[in-house]
CHARMM-style PDB file with segment names, atoms N, HN, CA, C and O in Angstrom:
ATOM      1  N   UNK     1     -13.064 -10.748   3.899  1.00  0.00      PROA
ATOM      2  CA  UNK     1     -11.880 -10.838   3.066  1.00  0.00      PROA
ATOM      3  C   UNK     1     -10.897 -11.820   3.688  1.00  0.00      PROA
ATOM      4  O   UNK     1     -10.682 -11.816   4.900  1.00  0.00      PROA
ATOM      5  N   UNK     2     -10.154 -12.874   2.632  1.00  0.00      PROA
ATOM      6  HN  UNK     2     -10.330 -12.877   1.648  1.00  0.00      PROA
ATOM      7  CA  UNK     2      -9.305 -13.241   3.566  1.00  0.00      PROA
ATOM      8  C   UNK     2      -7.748 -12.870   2.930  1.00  0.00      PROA
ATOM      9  O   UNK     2      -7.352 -12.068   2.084  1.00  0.00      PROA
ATOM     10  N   UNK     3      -7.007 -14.018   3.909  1.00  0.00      PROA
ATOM     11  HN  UNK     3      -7.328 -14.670   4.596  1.00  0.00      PROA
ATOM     12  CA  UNK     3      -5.278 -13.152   3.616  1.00  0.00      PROA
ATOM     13  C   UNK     3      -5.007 -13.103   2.275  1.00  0.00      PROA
ATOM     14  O   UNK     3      -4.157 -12.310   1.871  1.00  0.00      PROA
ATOM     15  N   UNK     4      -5.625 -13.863   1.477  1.00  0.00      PROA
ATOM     16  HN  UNK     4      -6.315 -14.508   1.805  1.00  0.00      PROA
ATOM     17  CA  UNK     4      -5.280 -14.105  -0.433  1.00  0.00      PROA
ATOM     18  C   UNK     4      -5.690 -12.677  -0.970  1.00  0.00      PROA
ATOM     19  O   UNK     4      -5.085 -12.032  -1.826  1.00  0.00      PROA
ATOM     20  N   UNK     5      -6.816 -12.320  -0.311  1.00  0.00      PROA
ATOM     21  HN  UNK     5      -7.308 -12.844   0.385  1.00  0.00      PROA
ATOM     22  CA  UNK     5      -7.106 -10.865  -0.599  1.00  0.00      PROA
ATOM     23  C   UNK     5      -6.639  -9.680   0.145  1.00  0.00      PROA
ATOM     24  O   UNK     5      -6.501  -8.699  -0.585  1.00  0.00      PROA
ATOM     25  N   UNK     6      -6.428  -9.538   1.073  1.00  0.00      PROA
ATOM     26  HN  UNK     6      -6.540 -10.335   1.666  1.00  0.00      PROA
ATOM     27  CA  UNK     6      -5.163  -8.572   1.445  1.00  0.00      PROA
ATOM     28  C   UNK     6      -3.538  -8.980   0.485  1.00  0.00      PROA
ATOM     29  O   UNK     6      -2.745  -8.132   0.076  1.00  0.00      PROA
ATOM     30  N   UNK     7      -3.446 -10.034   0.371  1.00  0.00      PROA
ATOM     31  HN  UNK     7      -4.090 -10.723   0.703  1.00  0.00      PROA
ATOM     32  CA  UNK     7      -1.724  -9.690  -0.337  1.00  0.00      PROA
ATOM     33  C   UNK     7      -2.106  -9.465  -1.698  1.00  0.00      PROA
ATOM     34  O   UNK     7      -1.334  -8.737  -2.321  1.00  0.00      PROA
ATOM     35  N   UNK     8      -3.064  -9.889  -2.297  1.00  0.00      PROA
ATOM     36  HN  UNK     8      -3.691 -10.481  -1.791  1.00  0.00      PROA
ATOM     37  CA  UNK     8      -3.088  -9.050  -3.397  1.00  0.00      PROA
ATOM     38  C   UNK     8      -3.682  -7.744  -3.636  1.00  0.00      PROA
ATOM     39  O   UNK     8      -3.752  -7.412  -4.819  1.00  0.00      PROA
ATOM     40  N   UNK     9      -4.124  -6.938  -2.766  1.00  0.00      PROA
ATOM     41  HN  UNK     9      -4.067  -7.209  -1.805  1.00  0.00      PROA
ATOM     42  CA  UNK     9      -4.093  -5.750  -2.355  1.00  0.00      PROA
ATOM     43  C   UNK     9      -3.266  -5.142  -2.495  1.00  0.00      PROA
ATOM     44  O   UNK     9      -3.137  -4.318  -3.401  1.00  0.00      PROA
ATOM     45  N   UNK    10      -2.205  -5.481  -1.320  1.00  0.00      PROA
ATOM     46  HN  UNK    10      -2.310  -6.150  -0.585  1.00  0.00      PROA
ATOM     47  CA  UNK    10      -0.891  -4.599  -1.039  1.00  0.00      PROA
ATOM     48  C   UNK    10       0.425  -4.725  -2.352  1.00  0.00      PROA
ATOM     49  O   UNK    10       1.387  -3.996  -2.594  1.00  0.00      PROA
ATOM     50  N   UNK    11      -0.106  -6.067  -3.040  1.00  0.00      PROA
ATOM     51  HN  UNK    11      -0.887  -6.659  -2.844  1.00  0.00      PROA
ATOM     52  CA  UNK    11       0.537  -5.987  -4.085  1.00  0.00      PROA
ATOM     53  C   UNK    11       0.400  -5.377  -4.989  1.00  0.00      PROA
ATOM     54  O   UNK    11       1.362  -4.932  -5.615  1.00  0.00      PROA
ATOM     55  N   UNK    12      -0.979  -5.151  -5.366  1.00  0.00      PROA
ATOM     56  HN  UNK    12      -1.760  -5.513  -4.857  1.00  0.00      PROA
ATOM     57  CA  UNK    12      -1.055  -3.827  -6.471  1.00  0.00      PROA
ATOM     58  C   UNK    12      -0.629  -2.780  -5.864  1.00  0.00      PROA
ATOM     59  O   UNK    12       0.451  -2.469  -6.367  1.00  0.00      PROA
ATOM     60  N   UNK    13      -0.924  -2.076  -5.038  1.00  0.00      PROA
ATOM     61  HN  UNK    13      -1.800  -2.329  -4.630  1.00  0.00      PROA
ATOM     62  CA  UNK    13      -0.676  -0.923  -4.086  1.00  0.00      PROA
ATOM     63  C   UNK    13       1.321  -0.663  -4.407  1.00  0.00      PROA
ATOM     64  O   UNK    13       1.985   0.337  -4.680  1.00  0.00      PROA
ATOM     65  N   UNK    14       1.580  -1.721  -4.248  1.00  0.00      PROA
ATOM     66  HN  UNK    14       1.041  -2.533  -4.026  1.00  0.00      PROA
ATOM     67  CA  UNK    14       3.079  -2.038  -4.224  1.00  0.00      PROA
ATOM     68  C   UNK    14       3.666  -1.786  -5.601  1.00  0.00      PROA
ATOM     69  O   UNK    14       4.703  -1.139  -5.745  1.00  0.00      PROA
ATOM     70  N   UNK    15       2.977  -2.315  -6.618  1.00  0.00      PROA
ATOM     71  HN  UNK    15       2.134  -2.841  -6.501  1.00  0.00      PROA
ATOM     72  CA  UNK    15       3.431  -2.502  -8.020  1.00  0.00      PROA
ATOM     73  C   UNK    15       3.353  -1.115  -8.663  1.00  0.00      PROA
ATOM     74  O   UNK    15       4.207  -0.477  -9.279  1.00  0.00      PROA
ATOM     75  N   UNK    16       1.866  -0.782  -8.290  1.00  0.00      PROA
ATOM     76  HN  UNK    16       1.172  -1.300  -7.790  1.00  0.00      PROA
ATOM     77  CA  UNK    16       1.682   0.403  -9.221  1.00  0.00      PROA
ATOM     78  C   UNK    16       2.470   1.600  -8.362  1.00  0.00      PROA
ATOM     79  O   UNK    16       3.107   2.477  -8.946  1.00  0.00      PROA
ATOM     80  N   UNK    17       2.360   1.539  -6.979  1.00  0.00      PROA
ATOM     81  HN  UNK    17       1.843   0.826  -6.504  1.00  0.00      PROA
ATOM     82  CA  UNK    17       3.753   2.520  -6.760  1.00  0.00      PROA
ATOM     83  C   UNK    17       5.014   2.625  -7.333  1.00  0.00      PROA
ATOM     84  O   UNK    17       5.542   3.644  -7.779  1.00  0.00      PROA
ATOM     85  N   UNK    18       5.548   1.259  -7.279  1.00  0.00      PROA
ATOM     86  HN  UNK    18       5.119   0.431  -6.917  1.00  0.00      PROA
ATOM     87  CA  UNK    18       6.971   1.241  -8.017  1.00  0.00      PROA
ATOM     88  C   UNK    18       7.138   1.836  -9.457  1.00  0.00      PROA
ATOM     89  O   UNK    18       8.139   2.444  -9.833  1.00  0.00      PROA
ATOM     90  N   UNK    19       5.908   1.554 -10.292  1.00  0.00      PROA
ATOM     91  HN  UNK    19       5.094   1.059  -9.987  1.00  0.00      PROA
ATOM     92  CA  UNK    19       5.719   1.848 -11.796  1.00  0.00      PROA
ATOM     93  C   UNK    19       5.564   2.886 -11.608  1.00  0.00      PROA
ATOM     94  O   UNK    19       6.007   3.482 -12.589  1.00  0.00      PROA
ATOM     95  N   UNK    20       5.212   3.508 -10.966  1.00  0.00      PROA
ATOM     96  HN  UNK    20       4.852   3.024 -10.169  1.00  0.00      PROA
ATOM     97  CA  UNK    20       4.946   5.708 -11.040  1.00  0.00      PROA
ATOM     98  C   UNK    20       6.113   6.414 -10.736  1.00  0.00      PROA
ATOM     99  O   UNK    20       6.554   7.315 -11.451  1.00  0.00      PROA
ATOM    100  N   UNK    21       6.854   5.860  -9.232  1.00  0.00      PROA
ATOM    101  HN  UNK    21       6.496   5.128  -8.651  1.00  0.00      PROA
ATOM    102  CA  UNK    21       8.030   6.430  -9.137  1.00  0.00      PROA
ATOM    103  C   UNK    21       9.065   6.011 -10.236  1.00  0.00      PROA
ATOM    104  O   UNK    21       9.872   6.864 -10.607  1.00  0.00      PROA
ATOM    105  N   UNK    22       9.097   4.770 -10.774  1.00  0.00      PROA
ATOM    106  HN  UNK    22       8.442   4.078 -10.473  1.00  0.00      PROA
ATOM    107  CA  UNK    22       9.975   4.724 -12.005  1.00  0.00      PROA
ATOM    108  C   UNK    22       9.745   5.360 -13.311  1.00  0.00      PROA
ATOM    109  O   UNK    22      10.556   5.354 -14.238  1.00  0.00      PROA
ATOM    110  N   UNK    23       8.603   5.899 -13.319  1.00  0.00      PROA
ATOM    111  HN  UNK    23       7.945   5.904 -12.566  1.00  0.00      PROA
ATOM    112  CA  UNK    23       8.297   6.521 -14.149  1.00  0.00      PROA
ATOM    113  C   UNK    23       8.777   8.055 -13.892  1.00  0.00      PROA
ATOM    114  O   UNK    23       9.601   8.612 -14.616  1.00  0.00      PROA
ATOM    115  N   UNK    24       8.365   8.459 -13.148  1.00  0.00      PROA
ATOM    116  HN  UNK    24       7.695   8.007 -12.560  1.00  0.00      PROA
ATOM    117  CA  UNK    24       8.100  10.000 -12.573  1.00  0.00      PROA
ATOM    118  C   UNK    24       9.671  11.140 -12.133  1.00  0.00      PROA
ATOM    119  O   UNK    24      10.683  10.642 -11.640  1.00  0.00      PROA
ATOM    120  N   UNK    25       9.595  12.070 -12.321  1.00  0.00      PROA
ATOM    121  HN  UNK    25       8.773  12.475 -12.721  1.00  0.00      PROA
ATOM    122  CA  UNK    25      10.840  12.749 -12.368  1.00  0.00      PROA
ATOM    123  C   UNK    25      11.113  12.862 -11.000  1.00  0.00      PROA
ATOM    124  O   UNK    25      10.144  12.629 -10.277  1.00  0.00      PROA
ATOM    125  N   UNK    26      12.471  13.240 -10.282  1.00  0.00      PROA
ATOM    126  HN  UNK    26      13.258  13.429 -10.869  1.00  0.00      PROA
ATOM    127  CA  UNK    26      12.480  12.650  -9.148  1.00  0.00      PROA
ATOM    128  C   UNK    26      12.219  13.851  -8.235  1.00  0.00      PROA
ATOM    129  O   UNK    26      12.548  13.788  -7.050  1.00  0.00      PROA
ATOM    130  N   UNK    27      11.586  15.043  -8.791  1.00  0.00      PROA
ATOM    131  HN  UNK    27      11.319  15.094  -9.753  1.00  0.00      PROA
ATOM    132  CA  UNK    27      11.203  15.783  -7.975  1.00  0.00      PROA
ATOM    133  C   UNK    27      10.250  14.948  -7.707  1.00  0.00      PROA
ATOM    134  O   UNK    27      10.493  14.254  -6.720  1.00  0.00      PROA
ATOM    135  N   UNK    28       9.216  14.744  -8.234  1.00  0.00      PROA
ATOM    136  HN  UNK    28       9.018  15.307  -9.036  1.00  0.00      PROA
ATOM    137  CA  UNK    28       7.810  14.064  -7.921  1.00  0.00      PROA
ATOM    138  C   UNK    28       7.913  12.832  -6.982  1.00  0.00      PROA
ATOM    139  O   UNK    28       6.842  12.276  -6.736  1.00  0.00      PROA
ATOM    140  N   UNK    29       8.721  12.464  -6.577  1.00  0.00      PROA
ATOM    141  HN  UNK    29       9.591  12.916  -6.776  1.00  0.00      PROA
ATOM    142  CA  UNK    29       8.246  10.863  -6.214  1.00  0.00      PROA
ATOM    143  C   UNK    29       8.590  11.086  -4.671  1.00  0.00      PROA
ATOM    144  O   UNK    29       8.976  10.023  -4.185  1.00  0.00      PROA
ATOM    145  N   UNK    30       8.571  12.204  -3.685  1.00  0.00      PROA
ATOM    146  HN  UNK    30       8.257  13.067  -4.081  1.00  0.00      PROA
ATOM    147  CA  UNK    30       8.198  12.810  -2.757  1.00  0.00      PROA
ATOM    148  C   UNK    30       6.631  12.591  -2.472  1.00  0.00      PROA
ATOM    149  O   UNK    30       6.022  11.730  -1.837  1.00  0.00      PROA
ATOM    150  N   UNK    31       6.173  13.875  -3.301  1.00  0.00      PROA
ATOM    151  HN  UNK    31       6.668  14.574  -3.817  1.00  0.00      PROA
ATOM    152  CA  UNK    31       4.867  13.429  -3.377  1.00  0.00      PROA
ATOM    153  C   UNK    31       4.162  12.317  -3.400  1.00  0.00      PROA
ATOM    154  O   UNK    31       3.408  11.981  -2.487  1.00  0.00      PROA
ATOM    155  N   UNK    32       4.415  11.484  -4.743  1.00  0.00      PROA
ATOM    156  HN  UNK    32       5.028  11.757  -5.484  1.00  0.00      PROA
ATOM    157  CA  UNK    32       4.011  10.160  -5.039  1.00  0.00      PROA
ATOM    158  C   UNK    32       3.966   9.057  -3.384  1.00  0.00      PROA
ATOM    159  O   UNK    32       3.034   8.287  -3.149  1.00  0.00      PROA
ATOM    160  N   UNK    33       4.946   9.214  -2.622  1.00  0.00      PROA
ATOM    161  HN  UNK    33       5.703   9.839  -2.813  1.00  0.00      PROA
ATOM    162  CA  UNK    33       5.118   8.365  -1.495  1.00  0.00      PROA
ATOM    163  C   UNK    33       4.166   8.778  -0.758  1.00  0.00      PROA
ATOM    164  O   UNK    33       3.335   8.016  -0.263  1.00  0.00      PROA
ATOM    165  N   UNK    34       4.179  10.187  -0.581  1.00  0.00      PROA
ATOM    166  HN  UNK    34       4.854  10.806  -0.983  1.00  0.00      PROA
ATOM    167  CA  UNK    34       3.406  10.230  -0.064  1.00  0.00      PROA
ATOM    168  C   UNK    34       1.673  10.136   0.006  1.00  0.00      PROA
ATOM    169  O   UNK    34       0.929  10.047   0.982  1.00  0.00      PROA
ATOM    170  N   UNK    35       1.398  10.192  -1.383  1.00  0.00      PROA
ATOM    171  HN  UNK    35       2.003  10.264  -2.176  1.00  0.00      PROA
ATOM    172  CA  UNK    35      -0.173   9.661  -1.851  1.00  0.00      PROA
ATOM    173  C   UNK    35      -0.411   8.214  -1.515  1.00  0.00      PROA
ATOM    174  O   UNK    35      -1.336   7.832  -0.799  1.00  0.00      PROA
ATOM    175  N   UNK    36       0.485   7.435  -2.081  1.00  0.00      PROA
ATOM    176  HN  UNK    36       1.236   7.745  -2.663  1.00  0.00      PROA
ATOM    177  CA  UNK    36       0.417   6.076  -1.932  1.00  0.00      PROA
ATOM    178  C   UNK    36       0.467   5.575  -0.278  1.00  0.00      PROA
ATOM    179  O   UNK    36      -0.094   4.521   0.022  1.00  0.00      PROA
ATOM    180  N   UNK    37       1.118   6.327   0.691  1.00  0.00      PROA
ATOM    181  HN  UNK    37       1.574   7.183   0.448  1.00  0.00      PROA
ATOM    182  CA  UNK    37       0.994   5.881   1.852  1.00  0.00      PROA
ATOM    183  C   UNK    37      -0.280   6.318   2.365  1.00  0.00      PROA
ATOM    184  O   UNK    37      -0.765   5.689   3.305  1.00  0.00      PROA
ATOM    185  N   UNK    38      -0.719   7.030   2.015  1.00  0.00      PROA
ATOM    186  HN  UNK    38      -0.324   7.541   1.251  1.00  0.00      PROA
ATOM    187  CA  UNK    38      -2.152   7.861   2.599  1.00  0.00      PROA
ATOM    188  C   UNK    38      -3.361   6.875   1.853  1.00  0.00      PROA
ATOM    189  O   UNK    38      -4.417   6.760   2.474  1.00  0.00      PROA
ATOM    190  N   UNK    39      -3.238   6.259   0.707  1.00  0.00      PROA
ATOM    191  HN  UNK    39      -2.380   6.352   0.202  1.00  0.00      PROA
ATOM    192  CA  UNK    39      -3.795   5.465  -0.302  1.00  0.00      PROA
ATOM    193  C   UNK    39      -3.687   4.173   0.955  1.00  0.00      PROA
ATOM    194  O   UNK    39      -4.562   3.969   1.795  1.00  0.00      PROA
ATOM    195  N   UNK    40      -2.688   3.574   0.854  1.00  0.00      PROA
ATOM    196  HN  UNK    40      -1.977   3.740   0.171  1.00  0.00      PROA
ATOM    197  CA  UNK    40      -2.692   2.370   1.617  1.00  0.00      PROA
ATOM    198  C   UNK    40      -2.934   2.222   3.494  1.00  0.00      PROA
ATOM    199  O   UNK    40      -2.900   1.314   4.325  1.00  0.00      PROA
ATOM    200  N   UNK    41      -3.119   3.340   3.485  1.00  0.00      PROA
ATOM    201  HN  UNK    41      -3.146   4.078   2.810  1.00  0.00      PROA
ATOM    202  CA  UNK    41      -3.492   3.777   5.172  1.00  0.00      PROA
ATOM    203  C   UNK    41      -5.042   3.681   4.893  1.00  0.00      PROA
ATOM    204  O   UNK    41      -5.812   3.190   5.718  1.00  0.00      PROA
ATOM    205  N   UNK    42      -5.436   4.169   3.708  1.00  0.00      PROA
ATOM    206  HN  UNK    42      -4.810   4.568   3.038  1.00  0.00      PROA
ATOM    207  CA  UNK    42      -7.045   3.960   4.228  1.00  0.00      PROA
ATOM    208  C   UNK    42      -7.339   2.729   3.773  1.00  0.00      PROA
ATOM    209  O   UNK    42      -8.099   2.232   4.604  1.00  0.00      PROA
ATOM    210  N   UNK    43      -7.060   1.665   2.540  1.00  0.00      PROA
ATOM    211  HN  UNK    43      -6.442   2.068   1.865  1.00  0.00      PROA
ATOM    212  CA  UNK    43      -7.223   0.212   2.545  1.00  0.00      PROA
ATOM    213  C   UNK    43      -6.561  -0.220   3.482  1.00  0.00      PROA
ATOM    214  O   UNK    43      -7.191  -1.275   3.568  1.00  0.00      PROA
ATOM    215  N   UNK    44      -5.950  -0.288   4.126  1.00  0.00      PROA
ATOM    216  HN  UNK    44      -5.438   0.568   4.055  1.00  0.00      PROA
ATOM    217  CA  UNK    44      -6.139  -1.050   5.618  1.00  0.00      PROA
ATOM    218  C   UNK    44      -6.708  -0.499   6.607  1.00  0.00      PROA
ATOM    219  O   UNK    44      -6.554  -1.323   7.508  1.00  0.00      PROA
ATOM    220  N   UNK    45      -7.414   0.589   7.130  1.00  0.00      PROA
ATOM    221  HN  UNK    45      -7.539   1.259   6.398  1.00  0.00      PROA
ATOM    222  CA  UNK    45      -8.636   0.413   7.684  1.00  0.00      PROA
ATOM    223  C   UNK    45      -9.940   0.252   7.050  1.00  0.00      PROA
ATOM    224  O   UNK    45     -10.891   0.605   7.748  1.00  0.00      PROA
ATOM    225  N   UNK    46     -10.181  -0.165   5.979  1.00  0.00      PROA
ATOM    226  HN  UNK    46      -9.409  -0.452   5.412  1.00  0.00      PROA
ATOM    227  CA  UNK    46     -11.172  -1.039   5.560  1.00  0.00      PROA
ATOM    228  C   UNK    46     -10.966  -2.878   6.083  1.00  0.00      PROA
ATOM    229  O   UNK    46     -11.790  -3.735   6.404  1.00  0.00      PROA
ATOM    230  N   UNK    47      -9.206  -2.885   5.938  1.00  0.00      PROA
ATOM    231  HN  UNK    47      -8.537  -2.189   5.678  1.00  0.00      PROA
ATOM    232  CA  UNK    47      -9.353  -4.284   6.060  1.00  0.00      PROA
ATOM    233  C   UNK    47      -9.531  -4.418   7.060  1.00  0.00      PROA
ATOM    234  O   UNK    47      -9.995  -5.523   7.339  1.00  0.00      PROA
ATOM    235  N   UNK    48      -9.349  -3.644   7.988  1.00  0.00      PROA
ATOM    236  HN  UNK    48      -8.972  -2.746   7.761  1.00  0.00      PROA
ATOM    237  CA  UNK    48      -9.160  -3.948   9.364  1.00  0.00      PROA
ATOM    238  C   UNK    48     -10.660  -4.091   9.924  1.00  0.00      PROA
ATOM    239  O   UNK    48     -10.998  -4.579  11.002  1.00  0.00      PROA
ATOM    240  N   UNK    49     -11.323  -3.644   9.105  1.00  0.00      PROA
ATOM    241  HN  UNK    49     -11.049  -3.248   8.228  1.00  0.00      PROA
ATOM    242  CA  UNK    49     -12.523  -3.543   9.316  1.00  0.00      PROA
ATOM    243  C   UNK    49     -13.430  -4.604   9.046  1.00  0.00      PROA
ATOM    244  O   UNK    49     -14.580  -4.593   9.484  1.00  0.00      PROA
ATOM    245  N   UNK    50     -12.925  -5.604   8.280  1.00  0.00      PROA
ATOM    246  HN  UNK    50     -11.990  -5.613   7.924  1.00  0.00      PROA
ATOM    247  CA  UNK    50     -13.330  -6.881   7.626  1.00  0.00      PROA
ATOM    248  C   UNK    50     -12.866  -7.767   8.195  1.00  0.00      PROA
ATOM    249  O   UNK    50     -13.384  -8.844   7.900  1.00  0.00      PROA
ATOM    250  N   UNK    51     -11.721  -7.828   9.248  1.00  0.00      PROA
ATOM    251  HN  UNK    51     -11.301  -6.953   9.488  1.00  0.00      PROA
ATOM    252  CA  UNK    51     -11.130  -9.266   9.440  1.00  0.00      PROA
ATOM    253  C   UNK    51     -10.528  -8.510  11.023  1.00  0.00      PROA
ATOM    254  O   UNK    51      -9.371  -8.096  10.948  1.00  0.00      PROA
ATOM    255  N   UNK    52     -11.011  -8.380  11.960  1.00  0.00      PROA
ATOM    256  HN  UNK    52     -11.951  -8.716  12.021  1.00  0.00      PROA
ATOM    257  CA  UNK    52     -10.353  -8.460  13.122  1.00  0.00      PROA
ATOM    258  C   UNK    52      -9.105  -8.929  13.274  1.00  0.00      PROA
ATOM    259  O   UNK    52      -8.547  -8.535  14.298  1.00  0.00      PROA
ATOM    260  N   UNK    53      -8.469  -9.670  12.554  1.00  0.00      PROA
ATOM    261  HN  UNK    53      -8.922  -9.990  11.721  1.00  0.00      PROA
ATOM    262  CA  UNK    53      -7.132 -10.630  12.759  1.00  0.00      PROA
ATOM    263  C   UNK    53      -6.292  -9.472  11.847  1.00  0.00      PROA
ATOM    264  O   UNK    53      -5.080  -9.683  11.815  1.00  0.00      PROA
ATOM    265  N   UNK    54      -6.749  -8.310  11.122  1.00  0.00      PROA
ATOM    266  HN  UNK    54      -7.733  -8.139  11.149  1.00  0.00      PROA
ATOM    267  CA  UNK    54      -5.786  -7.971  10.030  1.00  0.00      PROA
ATOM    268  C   UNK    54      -4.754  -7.395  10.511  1.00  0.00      PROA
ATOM    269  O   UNK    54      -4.891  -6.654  11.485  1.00  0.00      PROA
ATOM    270  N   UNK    55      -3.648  -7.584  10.004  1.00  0.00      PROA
ATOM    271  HN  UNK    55      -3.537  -8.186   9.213  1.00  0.00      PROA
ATOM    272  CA  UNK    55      -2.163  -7.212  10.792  1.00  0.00      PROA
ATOM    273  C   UNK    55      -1.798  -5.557   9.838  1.00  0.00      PROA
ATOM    274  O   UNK    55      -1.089  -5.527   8.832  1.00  0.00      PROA
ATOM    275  N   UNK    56      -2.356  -4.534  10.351  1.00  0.00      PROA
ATOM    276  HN  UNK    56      -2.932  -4.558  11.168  1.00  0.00      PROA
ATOM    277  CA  UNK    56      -1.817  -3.201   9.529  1.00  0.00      PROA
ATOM    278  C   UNK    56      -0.461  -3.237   9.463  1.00  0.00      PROA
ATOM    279  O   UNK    56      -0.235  -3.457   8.273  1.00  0.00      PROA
ATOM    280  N   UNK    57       0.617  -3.147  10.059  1.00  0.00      PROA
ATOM    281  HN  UNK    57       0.433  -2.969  11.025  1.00  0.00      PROA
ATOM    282  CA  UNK    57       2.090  -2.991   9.746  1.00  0.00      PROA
ATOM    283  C   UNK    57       2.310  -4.055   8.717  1.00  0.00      PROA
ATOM    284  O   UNK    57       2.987  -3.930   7.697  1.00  0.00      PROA
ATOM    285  N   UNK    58       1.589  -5.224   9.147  1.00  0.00      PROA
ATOM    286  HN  UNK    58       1.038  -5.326   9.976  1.00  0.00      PROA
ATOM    287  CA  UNK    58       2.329  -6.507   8.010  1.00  0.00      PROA
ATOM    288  C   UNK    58       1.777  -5.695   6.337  1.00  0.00      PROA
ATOM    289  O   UNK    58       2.411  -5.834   5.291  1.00  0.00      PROA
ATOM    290  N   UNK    59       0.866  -5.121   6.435  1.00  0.00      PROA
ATOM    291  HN  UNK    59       0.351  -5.008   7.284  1.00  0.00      PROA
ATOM    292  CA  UNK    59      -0.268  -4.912   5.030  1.00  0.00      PROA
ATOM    293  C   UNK    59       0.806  -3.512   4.547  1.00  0.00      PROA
ATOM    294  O   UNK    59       1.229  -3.377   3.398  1.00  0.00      PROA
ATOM    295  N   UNK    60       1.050  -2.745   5.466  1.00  0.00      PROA
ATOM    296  HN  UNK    60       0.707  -2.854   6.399  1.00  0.00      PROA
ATOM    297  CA  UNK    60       1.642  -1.707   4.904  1.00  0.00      PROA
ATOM    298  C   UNK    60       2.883  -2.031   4.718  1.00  0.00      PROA
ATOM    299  O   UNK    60       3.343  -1.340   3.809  1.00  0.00      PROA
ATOM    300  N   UNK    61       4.107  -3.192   5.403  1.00  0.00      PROA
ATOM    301  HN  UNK    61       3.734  -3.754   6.141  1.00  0.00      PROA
ATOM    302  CA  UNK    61       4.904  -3.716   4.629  1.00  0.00      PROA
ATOM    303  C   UNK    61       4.818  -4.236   3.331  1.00  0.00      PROA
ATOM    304  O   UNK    61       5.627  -4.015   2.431  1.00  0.00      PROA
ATOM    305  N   UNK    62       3.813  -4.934   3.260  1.00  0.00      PROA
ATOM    306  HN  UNK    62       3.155  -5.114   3.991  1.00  0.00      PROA
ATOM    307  CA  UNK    62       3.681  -5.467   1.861  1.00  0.00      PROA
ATOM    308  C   UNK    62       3.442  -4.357   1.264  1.00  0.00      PROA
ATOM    309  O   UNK    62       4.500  -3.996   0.749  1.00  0.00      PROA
ATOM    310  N   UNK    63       2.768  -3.752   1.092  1.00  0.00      PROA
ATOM    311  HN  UNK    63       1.909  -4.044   1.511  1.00  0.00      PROA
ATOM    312  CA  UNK    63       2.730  -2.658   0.135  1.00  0.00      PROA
ATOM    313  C   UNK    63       3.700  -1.478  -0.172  1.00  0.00      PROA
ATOM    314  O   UNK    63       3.432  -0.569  -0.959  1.00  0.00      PROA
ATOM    315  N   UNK    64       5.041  -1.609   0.648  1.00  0.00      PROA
ATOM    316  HN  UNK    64       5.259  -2.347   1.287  1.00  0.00      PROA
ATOM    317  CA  UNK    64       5.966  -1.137   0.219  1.00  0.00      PROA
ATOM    318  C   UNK    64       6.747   0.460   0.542  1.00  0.00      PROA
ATOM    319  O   UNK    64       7.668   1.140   0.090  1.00  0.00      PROA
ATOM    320  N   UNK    65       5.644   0.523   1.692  1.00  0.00      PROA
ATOM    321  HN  UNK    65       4.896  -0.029   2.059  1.00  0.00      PROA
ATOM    322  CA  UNK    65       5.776   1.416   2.742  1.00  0.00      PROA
ATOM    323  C   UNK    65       7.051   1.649   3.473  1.00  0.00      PROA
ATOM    324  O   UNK    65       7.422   0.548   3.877  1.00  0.00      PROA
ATOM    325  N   UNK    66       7.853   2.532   3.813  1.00  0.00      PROA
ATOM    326  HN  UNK    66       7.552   3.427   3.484  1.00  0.00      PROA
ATOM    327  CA  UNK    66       8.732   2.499   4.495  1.00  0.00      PROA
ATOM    328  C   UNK    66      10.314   2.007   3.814  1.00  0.00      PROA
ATOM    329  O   UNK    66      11.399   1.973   4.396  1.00  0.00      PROA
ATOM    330  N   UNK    67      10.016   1.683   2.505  1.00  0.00      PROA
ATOM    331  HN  UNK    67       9.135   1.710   2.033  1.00  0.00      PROA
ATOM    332  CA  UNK    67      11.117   1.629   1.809  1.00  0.00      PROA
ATOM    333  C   UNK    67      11.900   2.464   1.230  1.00  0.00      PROA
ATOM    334  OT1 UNK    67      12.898   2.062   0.633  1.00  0.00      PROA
TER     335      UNK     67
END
């Protein structure tokens, strides 16, 4: 895989999070963070698994982690 395919990874990861919590009542979007971080914790150890160079904090920034 290369970096064109990790950022568009973390960008869906990113998008369709934002679209659920904007969707979702705000009890829910507790939860929701927390699926999606557990979601994007295991695509990046796949990537990491594909590209020795893959930067996990940069991948889980992009994807919107920690916001």
């Amino acid at each position: 895989m290369t970096r064109k395919d990790f950022v568009a990874l973390a960008e869906a990861i990113r998008d369709s999070k934002n679209a659920l919590i904007a969707s979702a009542p705000e009890g829910d979007r507790p939860l929701i963070l927390q699926v999606f971080q557990g979601m994007a914790s295991d695509v990046a150890k796949v990537c990491a698994r594909q590209n020795p160079r893959f930067d996990r904090g940069r991948f889980l920034t992009a994807c919107g982690m920690g916001q």
